[in-house]
SEZA-437209 format. One line per field, with one value per residue: residue in one letter; x, y, z of N, C-alpha, C in turn. Coordinates in steps of 0.02 Angstrom, whole numbers. Example, Ala and Ser with C-alpha at 12.3 -4.5 7.8 and 13.67 -1.06 7.14 Angstrom:
2
resn = [A	S]
n_x = [660	642]
n_y = [-284	-112]
n_z = [390	354]
ca_x = [615	684]
ca_y = [-225	-53]
ca_z = [390	357]
c_x = [660	645]
c_y = [-165	2]
c_z = [390	394]
END
This chain:
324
resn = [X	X	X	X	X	X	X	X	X	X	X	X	X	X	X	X	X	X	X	X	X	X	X	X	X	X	X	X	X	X	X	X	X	X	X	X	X	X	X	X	X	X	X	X	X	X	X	X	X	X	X	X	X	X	X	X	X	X	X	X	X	X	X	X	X	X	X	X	X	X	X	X	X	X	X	X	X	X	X	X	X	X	X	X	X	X	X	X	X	X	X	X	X	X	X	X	X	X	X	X	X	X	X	X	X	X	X	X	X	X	X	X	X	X	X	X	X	X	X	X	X	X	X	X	X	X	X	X	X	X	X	X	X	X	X	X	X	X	X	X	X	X	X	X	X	X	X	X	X	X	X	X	X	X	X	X	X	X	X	X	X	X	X	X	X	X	X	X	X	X	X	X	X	X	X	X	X	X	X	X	X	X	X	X	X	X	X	X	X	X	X	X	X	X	X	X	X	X	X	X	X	X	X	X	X	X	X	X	X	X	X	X	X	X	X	X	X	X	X	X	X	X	X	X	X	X	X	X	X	X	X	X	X	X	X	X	X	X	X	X	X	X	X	X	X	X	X	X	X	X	X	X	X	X	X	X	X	X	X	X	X	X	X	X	X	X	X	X	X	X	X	X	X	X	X	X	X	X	X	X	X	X	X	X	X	X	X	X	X	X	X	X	X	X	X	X	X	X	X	X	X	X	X	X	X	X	X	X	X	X	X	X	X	X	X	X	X	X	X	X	X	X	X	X]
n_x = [1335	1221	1266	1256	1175	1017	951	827	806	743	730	722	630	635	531	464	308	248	294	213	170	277	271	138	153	280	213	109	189	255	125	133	198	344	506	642	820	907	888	861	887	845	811	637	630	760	703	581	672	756	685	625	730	769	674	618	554	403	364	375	258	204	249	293	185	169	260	222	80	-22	-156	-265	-385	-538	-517	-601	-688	-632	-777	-845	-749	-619	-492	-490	-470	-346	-256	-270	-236	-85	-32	-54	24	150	164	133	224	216	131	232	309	386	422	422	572	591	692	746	913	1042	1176	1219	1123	1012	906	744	635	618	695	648	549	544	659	631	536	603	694	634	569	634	783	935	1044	1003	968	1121	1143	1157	1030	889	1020	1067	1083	1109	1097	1157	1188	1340	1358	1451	1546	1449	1429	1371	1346	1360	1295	1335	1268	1343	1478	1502	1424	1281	1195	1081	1112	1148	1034	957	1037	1004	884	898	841	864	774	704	749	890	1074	1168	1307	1419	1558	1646	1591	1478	1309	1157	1031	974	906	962	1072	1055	925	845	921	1001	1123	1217	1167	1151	1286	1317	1344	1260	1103	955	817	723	660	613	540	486	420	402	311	376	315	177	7	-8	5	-126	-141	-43	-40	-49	76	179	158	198	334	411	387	449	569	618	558	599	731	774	718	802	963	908	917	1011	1116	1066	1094	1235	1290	1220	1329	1458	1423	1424	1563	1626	1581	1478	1296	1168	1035	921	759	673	580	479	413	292	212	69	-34	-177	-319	-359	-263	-131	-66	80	111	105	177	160	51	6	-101	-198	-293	-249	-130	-169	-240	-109	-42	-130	-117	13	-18	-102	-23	92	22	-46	102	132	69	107	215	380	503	678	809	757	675	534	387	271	93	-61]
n_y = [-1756	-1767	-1719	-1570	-1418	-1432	-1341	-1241	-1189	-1100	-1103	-1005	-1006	-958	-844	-739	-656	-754	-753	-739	-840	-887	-812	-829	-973	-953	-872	-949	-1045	-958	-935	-1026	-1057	-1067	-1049	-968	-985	-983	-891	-928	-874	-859	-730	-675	-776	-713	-565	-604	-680	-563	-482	-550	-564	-428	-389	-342	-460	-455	-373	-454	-521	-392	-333	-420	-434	-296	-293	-397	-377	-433	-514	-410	-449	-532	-542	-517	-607	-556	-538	-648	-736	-801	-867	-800	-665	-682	-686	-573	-488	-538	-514	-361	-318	-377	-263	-122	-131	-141	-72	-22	-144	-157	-60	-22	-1	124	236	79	60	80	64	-23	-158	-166	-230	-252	-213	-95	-113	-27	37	-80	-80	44	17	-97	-22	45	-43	-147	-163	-155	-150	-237	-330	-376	-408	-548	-611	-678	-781	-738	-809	-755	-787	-765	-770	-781	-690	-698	-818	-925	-982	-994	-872	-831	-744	-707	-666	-710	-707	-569	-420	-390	-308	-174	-198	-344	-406	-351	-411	-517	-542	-526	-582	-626	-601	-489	-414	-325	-370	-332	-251	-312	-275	-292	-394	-449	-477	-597	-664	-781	-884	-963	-1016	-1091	-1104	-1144	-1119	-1220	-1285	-1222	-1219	-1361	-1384	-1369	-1436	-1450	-1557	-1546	-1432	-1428	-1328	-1304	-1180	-1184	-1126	-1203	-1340	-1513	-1616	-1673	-1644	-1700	-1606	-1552	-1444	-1316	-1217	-1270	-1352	-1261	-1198	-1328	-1334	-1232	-1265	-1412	-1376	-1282	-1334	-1488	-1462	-1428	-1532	-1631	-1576	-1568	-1713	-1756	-1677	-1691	-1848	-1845	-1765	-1862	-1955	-1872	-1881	-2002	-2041	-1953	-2017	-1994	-1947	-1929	-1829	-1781	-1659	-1645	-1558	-1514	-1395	-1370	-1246	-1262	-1238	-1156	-1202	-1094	-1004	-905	-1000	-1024	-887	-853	-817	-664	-628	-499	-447	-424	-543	-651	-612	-648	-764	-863	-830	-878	-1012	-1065	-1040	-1143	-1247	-1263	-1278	-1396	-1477	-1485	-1599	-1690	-1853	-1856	-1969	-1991	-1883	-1886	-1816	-1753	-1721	-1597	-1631	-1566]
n_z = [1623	1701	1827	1829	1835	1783	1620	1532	1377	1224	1046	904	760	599	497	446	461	510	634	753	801	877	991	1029	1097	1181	1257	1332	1391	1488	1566	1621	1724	1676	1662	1548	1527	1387	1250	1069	901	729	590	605	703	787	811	895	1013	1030	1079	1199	1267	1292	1358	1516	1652	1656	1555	1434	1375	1344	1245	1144	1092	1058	960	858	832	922	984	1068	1134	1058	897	753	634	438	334	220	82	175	116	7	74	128	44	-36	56	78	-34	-43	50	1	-105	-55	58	253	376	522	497	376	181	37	-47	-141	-259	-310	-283	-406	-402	-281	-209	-115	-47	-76	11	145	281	404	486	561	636	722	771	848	932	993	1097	1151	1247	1275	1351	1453	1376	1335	1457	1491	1554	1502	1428	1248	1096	918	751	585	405	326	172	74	98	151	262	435	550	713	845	1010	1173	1280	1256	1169	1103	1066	946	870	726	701	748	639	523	526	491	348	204	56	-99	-33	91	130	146	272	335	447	562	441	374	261	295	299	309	428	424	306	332	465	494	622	755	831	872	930	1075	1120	1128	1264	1408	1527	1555	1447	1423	1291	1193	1041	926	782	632	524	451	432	401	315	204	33	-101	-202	-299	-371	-304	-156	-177	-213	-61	0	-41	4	142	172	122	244	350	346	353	503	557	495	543	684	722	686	766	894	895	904	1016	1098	1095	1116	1255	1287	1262	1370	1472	1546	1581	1476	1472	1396	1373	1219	1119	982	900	775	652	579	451	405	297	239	229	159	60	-21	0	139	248	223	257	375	425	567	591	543	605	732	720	718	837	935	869	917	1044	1096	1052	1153	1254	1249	1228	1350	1389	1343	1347	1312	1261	1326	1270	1149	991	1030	931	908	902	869]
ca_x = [1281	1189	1279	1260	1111	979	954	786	831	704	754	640	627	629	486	422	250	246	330	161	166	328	246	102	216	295	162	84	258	267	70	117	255	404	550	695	862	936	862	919	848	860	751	607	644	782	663	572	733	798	613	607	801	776	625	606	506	342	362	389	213	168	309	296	95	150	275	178	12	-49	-232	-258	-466	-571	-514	-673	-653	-684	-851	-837	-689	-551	-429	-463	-456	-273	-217	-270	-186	-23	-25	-61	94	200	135	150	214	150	166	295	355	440	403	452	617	590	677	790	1002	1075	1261	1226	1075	989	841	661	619	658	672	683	511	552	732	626	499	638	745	568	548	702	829	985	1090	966	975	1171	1163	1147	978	933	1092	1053	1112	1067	1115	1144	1247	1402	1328	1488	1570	1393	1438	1313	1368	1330	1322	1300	1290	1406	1558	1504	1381	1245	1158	1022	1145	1154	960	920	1070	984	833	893	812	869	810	675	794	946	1140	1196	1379	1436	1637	1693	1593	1410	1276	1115	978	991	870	996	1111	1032	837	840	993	1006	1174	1248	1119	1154	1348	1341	1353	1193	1052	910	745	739	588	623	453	473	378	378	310	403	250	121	-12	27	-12	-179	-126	-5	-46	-41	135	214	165	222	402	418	387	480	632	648	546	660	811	785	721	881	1001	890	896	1109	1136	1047	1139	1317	1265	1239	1395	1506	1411	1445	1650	1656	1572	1414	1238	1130	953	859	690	660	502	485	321	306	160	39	-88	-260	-333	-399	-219	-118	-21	162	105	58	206	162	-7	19	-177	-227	-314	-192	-85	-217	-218	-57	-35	-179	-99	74	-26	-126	43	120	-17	-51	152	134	26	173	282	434	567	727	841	730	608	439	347	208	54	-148]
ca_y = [-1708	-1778	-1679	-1523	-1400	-1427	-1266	-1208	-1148	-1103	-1098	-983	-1026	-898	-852	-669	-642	-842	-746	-727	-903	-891	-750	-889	-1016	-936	-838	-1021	-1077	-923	-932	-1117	-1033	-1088	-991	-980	-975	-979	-893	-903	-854	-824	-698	-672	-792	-679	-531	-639	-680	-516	-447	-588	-539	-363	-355	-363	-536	-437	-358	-470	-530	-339	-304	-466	-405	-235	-316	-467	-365	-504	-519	-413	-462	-546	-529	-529	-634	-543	-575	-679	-778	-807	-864	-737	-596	-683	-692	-505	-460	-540	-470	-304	-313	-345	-229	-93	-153	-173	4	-58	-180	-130	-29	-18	36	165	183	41	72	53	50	-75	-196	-142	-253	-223	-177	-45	-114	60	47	-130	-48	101	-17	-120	23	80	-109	-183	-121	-175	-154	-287	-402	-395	-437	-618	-666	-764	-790	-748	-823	-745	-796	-735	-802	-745	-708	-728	-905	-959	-993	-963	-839	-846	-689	-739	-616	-725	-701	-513	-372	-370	-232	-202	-241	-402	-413	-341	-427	-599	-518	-499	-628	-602	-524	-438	-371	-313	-388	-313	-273	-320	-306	-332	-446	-459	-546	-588	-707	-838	-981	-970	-1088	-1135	-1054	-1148	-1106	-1241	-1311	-1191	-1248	-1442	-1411	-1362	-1506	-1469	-1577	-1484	-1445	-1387	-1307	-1283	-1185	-1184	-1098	-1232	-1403	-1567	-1660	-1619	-1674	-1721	-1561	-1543	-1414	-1268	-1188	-1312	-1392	-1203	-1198	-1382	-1334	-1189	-1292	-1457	-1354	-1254	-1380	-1550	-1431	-1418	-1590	-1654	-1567	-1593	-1748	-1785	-1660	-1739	-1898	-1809	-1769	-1927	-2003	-1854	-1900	-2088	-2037	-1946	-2083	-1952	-1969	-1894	-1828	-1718	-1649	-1593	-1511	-1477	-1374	-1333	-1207	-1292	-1161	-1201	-1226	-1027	-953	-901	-1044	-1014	-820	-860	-762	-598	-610	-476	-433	-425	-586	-688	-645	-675	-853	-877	-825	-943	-1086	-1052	-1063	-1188	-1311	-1257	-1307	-1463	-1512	-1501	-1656	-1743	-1876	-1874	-2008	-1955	-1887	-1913	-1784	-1753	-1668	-1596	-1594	-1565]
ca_z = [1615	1755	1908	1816	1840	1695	1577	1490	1298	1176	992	870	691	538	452	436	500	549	709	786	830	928	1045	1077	1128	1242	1304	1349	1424	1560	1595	1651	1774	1644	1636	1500	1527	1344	1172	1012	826	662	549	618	767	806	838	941	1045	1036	1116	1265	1326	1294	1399	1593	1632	1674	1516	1388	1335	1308	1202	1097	1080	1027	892	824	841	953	997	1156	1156	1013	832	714	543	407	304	157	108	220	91	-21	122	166	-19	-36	114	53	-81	-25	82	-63	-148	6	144	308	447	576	491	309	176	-17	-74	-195	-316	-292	-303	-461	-375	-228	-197	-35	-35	-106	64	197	385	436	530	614	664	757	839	916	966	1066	1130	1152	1301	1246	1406	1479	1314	1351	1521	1500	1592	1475	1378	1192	1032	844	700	528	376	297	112	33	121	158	336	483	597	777	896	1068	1215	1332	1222	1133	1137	1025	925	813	650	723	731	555	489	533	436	284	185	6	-111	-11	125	112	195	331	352	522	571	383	340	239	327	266	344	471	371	237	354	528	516	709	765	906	875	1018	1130	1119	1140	1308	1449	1554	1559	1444	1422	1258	1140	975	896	709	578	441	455	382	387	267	146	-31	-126	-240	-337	-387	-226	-100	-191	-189	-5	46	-56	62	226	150	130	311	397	342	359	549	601	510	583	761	744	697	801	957	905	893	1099	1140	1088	1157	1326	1293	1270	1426	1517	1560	1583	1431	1483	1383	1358	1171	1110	923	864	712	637	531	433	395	226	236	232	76	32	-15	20	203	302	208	274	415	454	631	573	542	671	785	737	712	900	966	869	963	1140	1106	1050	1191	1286	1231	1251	1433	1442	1327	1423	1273	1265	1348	1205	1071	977	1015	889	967	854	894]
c_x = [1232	1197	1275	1190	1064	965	897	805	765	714	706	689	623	562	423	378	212	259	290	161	219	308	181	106	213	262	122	126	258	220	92	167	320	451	612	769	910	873	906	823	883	811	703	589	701	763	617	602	746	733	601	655	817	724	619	567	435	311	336	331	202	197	304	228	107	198	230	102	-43	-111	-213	-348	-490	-550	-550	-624	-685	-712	-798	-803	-617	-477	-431	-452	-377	-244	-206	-230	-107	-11	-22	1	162	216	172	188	184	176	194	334	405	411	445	528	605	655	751	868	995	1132	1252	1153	1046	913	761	620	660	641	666	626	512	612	698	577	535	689	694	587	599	748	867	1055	1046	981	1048	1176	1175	1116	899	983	1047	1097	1073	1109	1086	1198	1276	1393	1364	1528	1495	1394	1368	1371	1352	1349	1278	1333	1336	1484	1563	1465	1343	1193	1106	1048	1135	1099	943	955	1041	918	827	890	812	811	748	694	855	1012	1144	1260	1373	1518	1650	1648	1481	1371	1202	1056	979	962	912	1059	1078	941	822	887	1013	1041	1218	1233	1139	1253	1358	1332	1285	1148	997	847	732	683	621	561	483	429	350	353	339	349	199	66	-3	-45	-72	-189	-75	12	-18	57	198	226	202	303	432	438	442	584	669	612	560	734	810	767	764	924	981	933	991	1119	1116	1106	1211	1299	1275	1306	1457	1482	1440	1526	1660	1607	1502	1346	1188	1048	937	810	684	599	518	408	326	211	133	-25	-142	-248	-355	-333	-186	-75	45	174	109	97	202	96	4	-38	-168	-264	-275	-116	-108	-223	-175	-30	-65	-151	-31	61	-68	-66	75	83	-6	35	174	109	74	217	334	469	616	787	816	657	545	403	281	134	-12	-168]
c_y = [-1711	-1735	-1629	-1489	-1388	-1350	-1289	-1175	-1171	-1087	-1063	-990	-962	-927	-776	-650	-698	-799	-745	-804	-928	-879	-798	-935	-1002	-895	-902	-1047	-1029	-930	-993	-1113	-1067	-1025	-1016	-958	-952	-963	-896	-899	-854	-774	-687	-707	-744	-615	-556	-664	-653	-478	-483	-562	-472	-337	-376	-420	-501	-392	-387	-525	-466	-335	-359	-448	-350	-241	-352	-448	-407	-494	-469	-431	-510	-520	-556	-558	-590	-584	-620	-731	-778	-803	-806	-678	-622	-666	-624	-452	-477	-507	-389	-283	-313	-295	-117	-79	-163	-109	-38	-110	-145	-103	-37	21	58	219	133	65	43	32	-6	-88	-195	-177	-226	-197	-159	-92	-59	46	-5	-96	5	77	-56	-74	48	2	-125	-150	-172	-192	-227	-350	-437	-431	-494	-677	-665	-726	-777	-758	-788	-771	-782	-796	-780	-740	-716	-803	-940	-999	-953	-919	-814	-797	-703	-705	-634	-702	-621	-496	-378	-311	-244	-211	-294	-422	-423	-385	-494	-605	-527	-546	-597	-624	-484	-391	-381	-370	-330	-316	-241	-349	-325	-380	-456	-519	-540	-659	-763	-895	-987	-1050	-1123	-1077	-1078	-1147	-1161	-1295	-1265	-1216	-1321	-1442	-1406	-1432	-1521	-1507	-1527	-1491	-1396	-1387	-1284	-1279	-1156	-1162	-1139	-1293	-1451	-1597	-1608	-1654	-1678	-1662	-1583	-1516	-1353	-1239	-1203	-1331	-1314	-1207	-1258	-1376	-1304	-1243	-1371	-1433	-1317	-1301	-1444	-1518	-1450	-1464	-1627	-1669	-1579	-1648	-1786	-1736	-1690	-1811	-1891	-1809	-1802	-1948	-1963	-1857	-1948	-2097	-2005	-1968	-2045	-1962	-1918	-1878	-1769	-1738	-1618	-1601	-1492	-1468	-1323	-1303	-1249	-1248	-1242	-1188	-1136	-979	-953	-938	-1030	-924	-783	-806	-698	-573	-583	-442	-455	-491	-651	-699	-658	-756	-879	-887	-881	-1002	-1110	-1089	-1125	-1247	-1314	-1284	-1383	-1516	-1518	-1552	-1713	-1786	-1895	-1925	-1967	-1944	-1888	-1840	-1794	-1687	-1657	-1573	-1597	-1599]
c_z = [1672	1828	1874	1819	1768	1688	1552	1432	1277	1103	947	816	664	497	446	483	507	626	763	828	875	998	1065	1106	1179	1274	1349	1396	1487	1577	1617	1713	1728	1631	1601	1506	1473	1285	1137	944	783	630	597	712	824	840	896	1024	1088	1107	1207	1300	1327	1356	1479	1591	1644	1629	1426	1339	1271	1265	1138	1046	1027	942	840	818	870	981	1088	1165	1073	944	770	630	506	353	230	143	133	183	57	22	123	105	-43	29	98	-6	-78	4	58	-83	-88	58	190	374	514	560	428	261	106	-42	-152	-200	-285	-325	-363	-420	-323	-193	-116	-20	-87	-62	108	253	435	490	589	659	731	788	885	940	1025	1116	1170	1207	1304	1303	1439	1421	1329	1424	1558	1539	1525	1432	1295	1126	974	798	620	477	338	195	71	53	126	224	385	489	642	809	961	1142	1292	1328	1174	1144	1080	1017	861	741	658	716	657	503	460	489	366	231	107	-48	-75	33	122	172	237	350	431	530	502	342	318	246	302	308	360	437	337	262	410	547	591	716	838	921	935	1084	1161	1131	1198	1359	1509	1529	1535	1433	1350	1205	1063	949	806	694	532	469	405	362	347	196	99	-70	-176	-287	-342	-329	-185	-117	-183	-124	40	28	-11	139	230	170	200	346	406	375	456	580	571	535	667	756	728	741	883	958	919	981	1119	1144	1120	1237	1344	1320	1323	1489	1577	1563	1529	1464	1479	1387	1283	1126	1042	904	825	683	579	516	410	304	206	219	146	56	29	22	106	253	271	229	344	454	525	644	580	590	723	788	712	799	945	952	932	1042	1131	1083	1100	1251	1292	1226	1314	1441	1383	1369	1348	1306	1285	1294	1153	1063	974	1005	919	890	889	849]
END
């Protein structure tokens, strides 16, 4: 691995309107002159992904901005209280939806289960955004992933080896039961967290030397719940944010040892930052909170982790969680 030229990959996590915190990230990562060779996603990270390798590099703040509604100046709190403004805002979004992103299915199929929500309006903001001949073109290389809702298999579409399209996107979306499967080629696909919410087992098989970010949505770490609330919200983050420093962390080891057998030199860099909400947001509710508010500091947290893992010196091979 050593004579080979190191690779940049960034891995985005699933997690709705968590995605805001992807788009601060890496908005943090190019302001530092960093550039990315490899994305991948799932859900929500997948849009994310799909938005960086769709867009020219001089592009691909604005475009993340005009998805993620990302702060372009000062975003005022509003008066009163915070949580309850977020809790009423999730709720509201249930209830509603949210304009550009999705939108109630009324009335829902009797004959075949199409979600509780439409993606129709996300579908027609990344068909504006997104330039698809560019996404294919393989600078950066992109992986998505979805999973096969009847085997329960991931399933990995990755623009070295096939062409991806926005089925492929929405497919990775479809986060049951609020959005629908997605048939793609035969076969019904339905939301990337369901098997690899970081999808960054592709990433780790190749033989370069990497430098590799994985920004998560959920945190593993977490205080010992207080009440109903808090223990909803830590089940949530417990379950996709163990899932993915798990598998990191056998999968890193699996690495080593096929380095060890072909008598190779192992040397990564890997970066795991994971979103940690304040005490103001809506608890298990928190990714439906889609306010201007909230993705405002959702975004800020993003750049400021990203920040603050530049002045990291990680172990070689070994995760470092990056926290403030």
């Amino acid at each position: 691995m050593a004579d080979d030229p190191s690779l940049t990959a960034m891995v985005f996590a699933g997690g709705l309107g968590l995605g805001a915190y992807h788009a601060g990230a890496f908005e943090a990562f190019t302001s530092a002159g960093g550039e990315v060779d490899w994305v991948a996603g799932s859900s929500a990270g997948a849009i994310t992904a799909a938005l960086i390798a769709g867009s020219a590099a001089v592009d691909r703040i604005a475009n993340l901005r005009r998805y993620w509604h990302g702060p372009s100046g000062s975003i005022a709190t509003p008066n009163g209280n915070r949580h309850l403004f977020a809790w009423l805002s999730s709720i509201n979004t249930r209830l509603v939806g949210h304009a550009g992103f999705f939108h109630p299915r009324l009335p829902i199929p009797a004959s075949h289960f199409g979600g509780l929500y439409d993606l129709g309006p996300t579908r027609e903001r990344l068909q504006y955004l997104i330039d698809f001949g560019r996404l294919n073109a393989g600078q950066p290389r992109i992986t998505i992933c979805a999973t096969d809702v009847e085997s329960g298999d991931a399933a990995l579409f990755d623009s070295r080896s096939e062409r991806i399209e926005m089925d492929h996107i929405l497919a990775s979306c479809g986060f049951l039961p609020e959005f629908a499967p997605v048939q793609v080629a035969g076969r019904w696909l339905a939301d990337g967290g369901f098997s690899l919410n970081a999808p960054f087992e592709p990433v780790l098989e190749i033989s370069n030397p990497l430098r590799l970010y994985i920004i998560d949505l959920y945190a593993r770490d977490g205080k010992v719940p207080d009440g109903i609330e808090s223990a909803a919200e830590r089940k949530s983050d417990l379950t996709f944010g163990n899932q993915t420093f798990q598998r990191l962390r056998h999968a890193l080891e699996a690495r080593r040892l096929r380095a060890e057998l072909q008598a190779l030199t192992c040397s990564d860099t890997v970066y795991l930052l994971s979103y940690r909400p304040g005490a103001e947001e809506a608890g298990p509710e928190k990714s439906f909170d889609l306010s201007d508010v909230a993705m405002a500091q959702k975004w800020q947290a993003g750049f400021l982790d990203m920040q603050h893992s530049a002045g990291l010196s990680p172990g070689q091979n070994e995760v470092c969680s990056v926290r403030r």
